[in-house]
C-alpha positions in Angstrom: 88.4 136.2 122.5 85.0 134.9 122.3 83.7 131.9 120.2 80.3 132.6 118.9 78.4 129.3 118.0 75.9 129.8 115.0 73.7 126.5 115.2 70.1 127.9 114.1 69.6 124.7 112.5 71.5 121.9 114.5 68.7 120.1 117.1 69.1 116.2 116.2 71.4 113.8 115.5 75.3 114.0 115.7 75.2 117.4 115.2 72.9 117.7 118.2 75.3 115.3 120.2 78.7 117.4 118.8 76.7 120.6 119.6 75.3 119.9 123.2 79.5 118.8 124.0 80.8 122.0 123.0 77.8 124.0 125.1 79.0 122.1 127.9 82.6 122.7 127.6 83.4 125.8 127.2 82.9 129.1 129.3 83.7 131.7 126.9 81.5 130.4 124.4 78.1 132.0 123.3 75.7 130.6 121.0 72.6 131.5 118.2 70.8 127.7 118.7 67.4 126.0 116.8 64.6 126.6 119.4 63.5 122.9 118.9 67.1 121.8 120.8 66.9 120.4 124.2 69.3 122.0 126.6 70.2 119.9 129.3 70.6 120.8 132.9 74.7 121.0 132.5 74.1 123.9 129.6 73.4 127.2 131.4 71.2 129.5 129.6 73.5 132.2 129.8 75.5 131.2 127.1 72.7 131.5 124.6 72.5 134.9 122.7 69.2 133.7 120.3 66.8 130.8 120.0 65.9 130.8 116.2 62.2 129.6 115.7 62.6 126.5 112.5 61.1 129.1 109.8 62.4 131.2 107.0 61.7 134.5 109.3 63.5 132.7 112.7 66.7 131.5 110.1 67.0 135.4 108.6 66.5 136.6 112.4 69.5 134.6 113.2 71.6 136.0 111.0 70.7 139.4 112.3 71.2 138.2 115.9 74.8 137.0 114.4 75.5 140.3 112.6 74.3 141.9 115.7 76.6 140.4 118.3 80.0 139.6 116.8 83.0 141.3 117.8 86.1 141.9 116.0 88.2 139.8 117.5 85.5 136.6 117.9 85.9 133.2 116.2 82.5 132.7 114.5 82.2 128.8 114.2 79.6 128.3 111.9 77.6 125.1 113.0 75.2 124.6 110.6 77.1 124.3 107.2 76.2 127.4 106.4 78.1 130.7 106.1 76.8 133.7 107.0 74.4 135.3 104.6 76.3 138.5 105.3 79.8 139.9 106.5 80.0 139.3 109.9 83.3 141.0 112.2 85.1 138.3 113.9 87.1 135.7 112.0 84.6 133.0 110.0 84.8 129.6 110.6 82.7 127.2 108.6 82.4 123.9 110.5 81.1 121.5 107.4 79.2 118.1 108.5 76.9 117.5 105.1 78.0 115.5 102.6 74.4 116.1 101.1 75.1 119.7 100.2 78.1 118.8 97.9 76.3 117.8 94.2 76.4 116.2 92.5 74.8 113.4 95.4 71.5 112.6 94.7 68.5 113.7 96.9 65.6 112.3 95.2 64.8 109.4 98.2 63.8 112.8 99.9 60.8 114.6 100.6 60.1 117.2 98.2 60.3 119.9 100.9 63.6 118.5 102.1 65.1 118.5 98.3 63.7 121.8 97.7 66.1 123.0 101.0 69.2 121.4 100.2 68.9 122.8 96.8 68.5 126.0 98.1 71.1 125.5 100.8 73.3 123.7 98.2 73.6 127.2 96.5 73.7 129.4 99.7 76.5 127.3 100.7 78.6 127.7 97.0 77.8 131.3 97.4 79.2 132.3 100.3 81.9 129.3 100.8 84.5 131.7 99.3 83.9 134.4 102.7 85.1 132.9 105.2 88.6 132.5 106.5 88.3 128.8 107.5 86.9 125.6 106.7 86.9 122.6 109.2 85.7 119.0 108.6 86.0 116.0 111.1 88.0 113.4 108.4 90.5 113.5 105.7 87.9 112.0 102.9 85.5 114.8 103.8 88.5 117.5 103.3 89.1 115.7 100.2 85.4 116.2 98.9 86.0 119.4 99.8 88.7 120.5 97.8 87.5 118.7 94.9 83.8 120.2 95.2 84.7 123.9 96.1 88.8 124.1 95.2 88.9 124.9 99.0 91.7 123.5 101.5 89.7 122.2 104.8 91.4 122.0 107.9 91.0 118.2 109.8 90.2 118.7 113.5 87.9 116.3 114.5 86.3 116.3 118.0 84.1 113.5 120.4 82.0 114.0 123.5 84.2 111.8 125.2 87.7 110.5 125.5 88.2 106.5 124.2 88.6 104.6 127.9 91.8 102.4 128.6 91.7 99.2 128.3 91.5 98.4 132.4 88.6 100.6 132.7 86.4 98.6 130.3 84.5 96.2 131.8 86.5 92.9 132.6 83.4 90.1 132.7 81.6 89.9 129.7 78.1 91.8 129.9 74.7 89.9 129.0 73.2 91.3 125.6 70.1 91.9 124.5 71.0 92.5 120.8 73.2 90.9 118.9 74.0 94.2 116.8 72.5 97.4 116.7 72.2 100.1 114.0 72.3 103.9 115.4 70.6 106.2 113.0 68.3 108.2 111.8 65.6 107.4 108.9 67.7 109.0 106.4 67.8 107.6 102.4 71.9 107.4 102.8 71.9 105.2 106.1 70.7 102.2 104.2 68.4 100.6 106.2 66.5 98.5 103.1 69.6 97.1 102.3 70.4 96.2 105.7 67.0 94.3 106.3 67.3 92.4 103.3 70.8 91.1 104.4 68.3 90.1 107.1 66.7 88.1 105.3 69.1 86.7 103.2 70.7 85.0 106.5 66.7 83.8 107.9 66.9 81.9 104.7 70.2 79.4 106.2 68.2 79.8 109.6 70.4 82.7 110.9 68.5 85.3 112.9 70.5 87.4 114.7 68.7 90.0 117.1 69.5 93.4 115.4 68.3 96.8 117.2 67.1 100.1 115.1 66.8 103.3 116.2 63.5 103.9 114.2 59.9 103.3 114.3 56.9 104.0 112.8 56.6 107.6 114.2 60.0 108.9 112.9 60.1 106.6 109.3 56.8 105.6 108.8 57.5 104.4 104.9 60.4 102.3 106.2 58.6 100.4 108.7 55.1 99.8 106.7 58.2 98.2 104.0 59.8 96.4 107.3 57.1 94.9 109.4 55.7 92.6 107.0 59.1 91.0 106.1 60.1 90.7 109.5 56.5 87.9 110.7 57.4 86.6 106.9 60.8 85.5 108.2 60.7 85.5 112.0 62.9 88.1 111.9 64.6 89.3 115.1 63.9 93.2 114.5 63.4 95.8 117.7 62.2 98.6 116.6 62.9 101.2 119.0 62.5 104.4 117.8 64.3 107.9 119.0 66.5 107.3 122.1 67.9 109.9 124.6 71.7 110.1 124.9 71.3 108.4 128.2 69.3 105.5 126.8 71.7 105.2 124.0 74.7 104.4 126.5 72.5 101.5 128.2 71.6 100.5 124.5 75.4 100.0 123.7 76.4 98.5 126.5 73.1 95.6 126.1 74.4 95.5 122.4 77.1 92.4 121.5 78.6 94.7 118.0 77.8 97.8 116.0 76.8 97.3 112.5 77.0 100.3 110.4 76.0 100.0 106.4 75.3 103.8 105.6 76.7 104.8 102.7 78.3 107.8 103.4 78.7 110.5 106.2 80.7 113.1 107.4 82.0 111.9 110.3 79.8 109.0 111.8 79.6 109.5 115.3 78.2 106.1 116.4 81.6 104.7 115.1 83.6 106.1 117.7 80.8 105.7 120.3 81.4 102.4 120.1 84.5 102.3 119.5 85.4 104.3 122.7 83.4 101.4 124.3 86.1 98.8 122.9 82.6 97.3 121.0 83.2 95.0 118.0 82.1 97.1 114.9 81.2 95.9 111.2 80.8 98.7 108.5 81.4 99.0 105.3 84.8 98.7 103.2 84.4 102.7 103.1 86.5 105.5 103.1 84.8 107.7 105.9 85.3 104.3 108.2 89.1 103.6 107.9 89.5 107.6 108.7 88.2 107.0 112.1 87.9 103.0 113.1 89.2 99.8 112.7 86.0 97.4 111.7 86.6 93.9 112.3 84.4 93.4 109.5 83.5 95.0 106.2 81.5 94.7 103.5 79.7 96.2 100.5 76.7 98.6 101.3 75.2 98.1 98.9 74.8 94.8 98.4 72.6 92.8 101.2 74.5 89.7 100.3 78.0 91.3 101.1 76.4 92.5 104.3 75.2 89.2 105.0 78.1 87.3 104.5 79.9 89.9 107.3 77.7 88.4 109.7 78.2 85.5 108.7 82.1 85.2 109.5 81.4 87.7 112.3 79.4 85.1 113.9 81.9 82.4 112.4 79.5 80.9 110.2 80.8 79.0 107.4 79.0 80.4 104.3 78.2 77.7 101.5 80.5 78.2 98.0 79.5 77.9 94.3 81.9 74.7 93.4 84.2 75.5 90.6 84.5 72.8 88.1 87.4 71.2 85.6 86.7 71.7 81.9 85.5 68.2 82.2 83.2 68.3 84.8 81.7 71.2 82.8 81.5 69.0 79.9 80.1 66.3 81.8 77.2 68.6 83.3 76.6 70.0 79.7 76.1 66.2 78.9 73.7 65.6 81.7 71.3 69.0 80.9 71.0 67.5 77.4 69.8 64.0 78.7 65.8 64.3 77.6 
């Protein structure tokens, strides 16, 4: 039996991270891969049946390619969220990682170009769910979403590059940190970033600047960062912006970073989670149910609200947070008295 990878669209991201692990790990594996996607030296070549060019031509070639090559008897894993434009031989396997393809979720923070492909991809995807003979997701709130969107059962099997370490191979002395927390991901509208920044602010305000790491800059989220930059010299903010970082940089970055914070507002899976995790790192994320499928935060919060993310730092850091006093009926009264005094 052979297992046919179709990634023509996977080259960033978790998906890219997910996908590179699976190149690496097994031999009787082939794959249809985006041409943008960096193979590392540990992927051999050999494995790689077609590199689809990131056009409309290159994705309908790949399908070809796909059509072309599988076997009866192959498991077609079906990388990209997408099922197969046509029948394919082999047993289909649709390996579902895009919580923005299921409506009714809003897409209007995007591009118009981006909104005008997960339409389009939104219907390819209702289309054909009904062809293939599996669907796999990576938690039990995606399979949920699942069977509610598409009245489709969705096997959980969740994978990770790497195994969690024990608890006497993490590092005994405590490890100098150059961030405070640090926030892995992408530019995209459901990762939250404004509301994240303005929690930022919020605690500058009772002289609280935590360091916080991004993994953006002004080349990949330009809009963000022109909105950023001036609030963070406003309020001395203690911002790095630091753009795209390689795999390898990313395993320095958590282990120079004191906790993960993570207020995105929804994902499939979210990788960074049990990256740090698997590090034994101290994580704060929201009270969500894609989080409790996978980790244990020791503190949560509200996305969307930058004062509920705030006040997670706040007792993360064991900060005691100021209260609105309640008052007796009298003390009310005796307050009404004193806002009437001319």
């Amino acid at each position: 039996m052979t297992i046919v990878v179709h990634a023509p669209n996977v080259h960033q991201g978790g998906g890219r991270t997910l996908l590179l692990a699976l190149l690496e790990g097994a031999a009787d594996l082939r794959a249809i891969v985006d041409q943008r996607l960096q193979l590392p030296a540990t992927v051999s070549e050999a494995v790689l049946l077609y590199r689809a060019p990131p056009t409309l031509v290159g994705r309908l070639r790949a399908e070809l390619a796909l059509a072309h090559h599988a076997k009866h008897g192959d498991v077609i894993l079906c990388f990209g969220n997408l099922p197969p434009l046509r029948g394919v031989k082999g047993k289909v396997v649709l390996f579902l990682q895009n919580r923005y393809l299921f409506n009714p979720r809003s897409t209007s923070a995007f591009p118009w170009r981006v909104r005008l492909r997960l339409a389009v991809e939104r219907c390819w995807l209702r289309a054909r769910i009904g062809t293939v003979d599996k669907v796999v997701v990576q938690s039990s709130s995606m399979a949920r979403e699942v069977r509610d969107q598409f009245r489709v059962e969705a096997t959980v099997l969740p994978f990770f590059p790497a195994q969690p370490l024990n608890e006497e191979d993490r590092e005994c002395s405590p490890p100098e940190f150059d961030y405070d927390f640090l926030y892995v991901a992408s530019p995209d509208p459901h990762k939250n970033h404004r509301a994240l920044i303005e929690a930022w602010v919020l605690l500058s305000q009772i002289e609280c600047r935590p360091s916080l790491a991004l993994t953006v800059d002004s080349a990949s989220a330009p809009e963000l960062t022109r909105w950023l930059k001036p609030l963070i010299q406003k309020n001395s903010l203690r911002i790095a912006l630091l753009g795209r970082v390689s795999p390898q940089q990313i395993d320095v970055l958590y282990a120079k970073s004191r906790a993960l914070i993570y207020p995105s507002e929804f994902e499939s899976f979210g990788l960074p989670l049990l990256e740090a995790a698997s590090l034994g790192m101290p994580i704060l994320a929201g009270e969500l149910d894609y989080v409790r499928d996978i980790v244990e935060p020791v503190q949560t919060f509200d996305p969307t609200s930058p004062i509920s993310i705030s006040r997670a730092v706040e007792r993360y850091l064991d900060i005691g947070s100021s209260k609105t006093p309640v008052l007796t009926p009298a003390q009310f009264l005796d307050g009404l008295k004193t806002l009437a005094q001319p």
